[in-house]
VEXKEMI-870234 format. One record per atom (N, C-alpha, C, O): x, y, z. Coordinates in steps of 0.02 Angstrom, whole numbers, padded with zeros to 5 digits, always signed. Atoms other than C-alpha are relative to their C-alpha. Layout:
BEGIN
XYZ/...
***
This chain:
BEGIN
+00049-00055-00005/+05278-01795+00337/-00005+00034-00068/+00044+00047-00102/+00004-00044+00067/+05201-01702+00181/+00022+00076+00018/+00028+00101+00074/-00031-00040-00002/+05268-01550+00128/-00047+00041-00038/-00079+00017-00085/+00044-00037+00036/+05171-01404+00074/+00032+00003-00087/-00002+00015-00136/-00015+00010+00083/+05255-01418-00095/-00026-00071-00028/-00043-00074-00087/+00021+00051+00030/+05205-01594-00115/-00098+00001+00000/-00137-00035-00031/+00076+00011+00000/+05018-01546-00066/-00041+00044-00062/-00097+00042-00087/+00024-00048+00052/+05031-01402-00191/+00018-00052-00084/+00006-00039-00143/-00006+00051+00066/+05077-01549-00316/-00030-00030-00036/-00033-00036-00097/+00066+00034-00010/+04939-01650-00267/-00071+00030-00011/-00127+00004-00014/+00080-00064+00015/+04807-01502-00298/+00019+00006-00080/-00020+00000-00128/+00007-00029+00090/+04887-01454-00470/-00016-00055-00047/-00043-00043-00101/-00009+00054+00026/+04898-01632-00525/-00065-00009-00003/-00088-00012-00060/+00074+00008+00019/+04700-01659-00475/-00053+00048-00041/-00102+00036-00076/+00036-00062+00054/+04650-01486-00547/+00020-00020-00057/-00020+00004-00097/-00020+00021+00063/+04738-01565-00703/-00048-00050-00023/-00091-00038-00064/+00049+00045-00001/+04649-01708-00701/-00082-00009-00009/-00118-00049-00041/+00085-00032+00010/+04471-01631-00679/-00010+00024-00045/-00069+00025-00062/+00007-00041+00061/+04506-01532-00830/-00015-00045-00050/-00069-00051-00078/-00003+00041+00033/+04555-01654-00924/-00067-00050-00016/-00097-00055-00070/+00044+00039+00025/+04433-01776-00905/-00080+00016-00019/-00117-00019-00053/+00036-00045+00027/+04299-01639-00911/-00038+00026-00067/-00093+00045-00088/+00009-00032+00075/+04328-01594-01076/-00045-00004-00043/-00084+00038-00064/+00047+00051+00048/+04244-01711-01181/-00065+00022-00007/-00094+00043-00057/+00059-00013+00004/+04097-01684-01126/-00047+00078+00017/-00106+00095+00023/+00048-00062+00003/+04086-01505-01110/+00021+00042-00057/-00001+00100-00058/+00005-00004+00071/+04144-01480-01289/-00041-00022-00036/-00053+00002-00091/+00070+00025+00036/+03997-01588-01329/-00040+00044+00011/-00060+00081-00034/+00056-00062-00028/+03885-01480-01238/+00011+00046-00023/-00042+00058-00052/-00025-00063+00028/+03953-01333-01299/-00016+00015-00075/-00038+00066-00100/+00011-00023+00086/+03948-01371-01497/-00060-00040+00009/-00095-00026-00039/+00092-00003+00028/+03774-01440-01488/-00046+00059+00024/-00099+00075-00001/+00045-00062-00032/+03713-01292-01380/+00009+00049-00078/-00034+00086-00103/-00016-00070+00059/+03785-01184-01535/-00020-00031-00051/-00066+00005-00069/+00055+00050+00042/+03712-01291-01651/-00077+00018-00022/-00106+00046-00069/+00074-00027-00025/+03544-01282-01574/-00010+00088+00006/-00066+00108-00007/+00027-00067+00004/+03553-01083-01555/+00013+00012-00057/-00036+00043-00078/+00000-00012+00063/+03619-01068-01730/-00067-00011-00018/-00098+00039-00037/+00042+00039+00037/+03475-01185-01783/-00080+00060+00031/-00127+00074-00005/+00056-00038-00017/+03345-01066-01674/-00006+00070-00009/-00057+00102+00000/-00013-00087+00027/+03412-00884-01731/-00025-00021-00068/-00073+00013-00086/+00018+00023+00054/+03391-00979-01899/-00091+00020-00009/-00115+00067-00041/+00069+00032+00009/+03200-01036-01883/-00031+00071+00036/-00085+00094+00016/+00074-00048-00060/+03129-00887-01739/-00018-00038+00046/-00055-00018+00091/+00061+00056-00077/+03074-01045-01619/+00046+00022+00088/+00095-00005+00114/-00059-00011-00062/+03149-00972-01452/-00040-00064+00063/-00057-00045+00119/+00001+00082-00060/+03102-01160-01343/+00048-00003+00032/+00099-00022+00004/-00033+00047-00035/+03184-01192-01198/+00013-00056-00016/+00065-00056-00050/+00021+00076+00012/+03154-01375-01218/+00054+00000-00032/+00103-00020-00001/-00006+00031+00066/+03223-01384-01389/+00096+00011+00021/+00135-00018-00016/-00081-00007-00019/+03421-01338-01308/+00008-00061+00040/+00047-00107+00027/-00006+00060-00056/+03386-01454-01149/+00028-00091-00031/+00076-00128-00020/+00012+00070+00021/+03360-01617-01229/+00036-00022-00057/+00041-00084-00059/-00066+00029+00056/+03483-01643-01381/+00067+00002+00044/+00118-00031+00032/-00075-00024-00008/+03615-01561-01262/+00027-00080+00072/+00083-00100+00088/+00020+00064-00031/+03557-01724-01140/+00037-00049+00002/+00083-00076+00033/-00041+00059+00058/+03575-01839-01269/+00074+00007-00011/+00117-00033+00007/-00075-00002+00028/+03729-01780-01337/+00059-00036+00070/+00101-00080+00062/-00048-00010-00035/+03817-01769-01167/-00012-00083+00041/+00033-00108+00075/+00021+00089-00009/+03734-01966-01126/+00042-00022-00060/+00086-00064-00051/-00038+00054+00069/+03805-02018-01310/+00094+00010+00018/+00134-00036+00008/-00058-00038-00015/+03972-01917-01256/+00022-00044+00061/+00082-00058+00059/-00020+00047-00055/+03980-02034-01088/+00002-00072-00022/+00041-00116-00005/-00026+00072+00033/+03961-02180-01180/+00058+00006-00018/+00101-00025+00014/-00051+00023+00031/+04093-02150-01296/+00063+00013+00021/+00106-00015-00013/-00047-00046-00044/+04227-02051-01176/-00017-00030+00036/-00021+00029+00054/+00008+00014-00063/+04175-02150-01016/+00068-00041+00015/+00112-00031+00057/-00064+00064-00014/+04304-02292-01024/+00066+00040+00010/+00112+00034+00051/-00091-00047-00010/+04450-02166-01051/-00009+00048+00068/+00037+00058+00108/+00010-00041-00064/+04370-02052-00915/+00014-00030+00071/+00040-00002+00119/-00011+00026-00056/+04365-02188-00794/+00074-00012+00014/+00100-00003+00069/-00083+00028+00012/+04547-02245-00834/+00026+00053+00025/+00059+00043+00077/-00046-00058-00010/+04614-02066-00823/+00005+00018+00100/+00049+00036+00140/+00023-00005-00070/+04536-02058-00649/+00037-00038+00053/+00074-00027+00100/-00046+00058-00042/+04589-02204-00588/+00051-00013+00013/+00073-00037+00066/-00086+00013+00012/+04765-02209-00662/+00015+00062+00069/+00061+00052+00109/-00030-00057-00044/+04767-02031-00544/-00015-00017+00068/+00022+00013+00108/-00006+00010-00050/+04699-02113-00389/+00057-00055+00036/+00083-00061+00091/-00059+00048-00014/+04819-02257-00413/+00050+00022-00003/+00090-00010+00030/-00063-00045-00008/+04949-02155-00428/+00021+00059+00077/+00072+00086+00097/+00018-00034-00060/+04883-02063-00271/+00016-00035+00053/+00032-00019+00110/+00012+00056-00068/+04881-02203-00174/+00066-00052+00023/+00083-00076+00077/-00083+00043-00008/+05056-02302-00209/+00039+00051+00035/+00090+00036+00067/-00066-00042-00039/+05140-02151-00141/-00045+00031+00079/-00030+00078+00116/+00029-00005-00088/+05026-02150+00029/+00071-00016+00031/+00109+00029+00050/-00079+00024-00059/+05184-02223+00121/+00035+00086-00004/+00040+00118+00048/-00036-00052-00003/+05275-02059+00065/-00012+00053+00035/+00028+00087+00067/-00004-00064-00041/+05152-01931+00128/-00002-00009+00074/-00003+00042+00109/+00023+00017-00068/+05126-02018+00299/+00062+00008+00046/+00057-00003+00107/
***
C-alpha cells in the first residue's frame, strides 16, 4: 500500500520534473520577449504582432533543439514511475 509520504514524493519529484523540463523554453520566450520590447521602446512601433511571432519561432527553434533532452527527461521520470508500480500496489 502507498504511503502518503511516498505520494508526497511522487508529487515533488513530478513538480521537479515539470520545472525542469519547462525551462528551456520559457527562458527562450522570455529573452526574446525582452528583446522585442527593448527593440519596440527603442523604435515607438507598439505591434502586437511584432512580440507574437519571433516569440513563436523562437520557442519552435527552442523545441527543436531542447526536444530530445525534454523527451528523455520525461520519460526517464515515467520509467522510473513505472518500475516501482509493484511497490505502490
Amino acid at each position: 500500500m502507498i504511503t502518503e509520504g511516498q505520494v508526497l514524493d511522487i508529487a515533488r519529484d513530478a513538480i521537479y520534473v515539470i520545472i525542469t523540463t519547462s525551462a528551456p523554453l520559457l527562458i527562450v520566450s522570455l529573452v526574446v520577449g525582452l528583446i522585442i520590447s527593448i527593440f519596440q521602446t527603442v523604435t515607438s512601433i507598439q505591434e502586437q504582432t511584432l512580440t507574437f511571432v519571433p516569440k513563436i519561432l523562437a520557442v519552435f527553434a527552442g523545441m527543436m533543439l531542447f526536444g530530445a533532452w525534454m523527451l528523455n527527461n520525461m520519460s526517464s521520470f515515467m520509467i522510473d514511475l513505472w518500475s516501482d508500480f509493484s511497490v505502490y500496489v
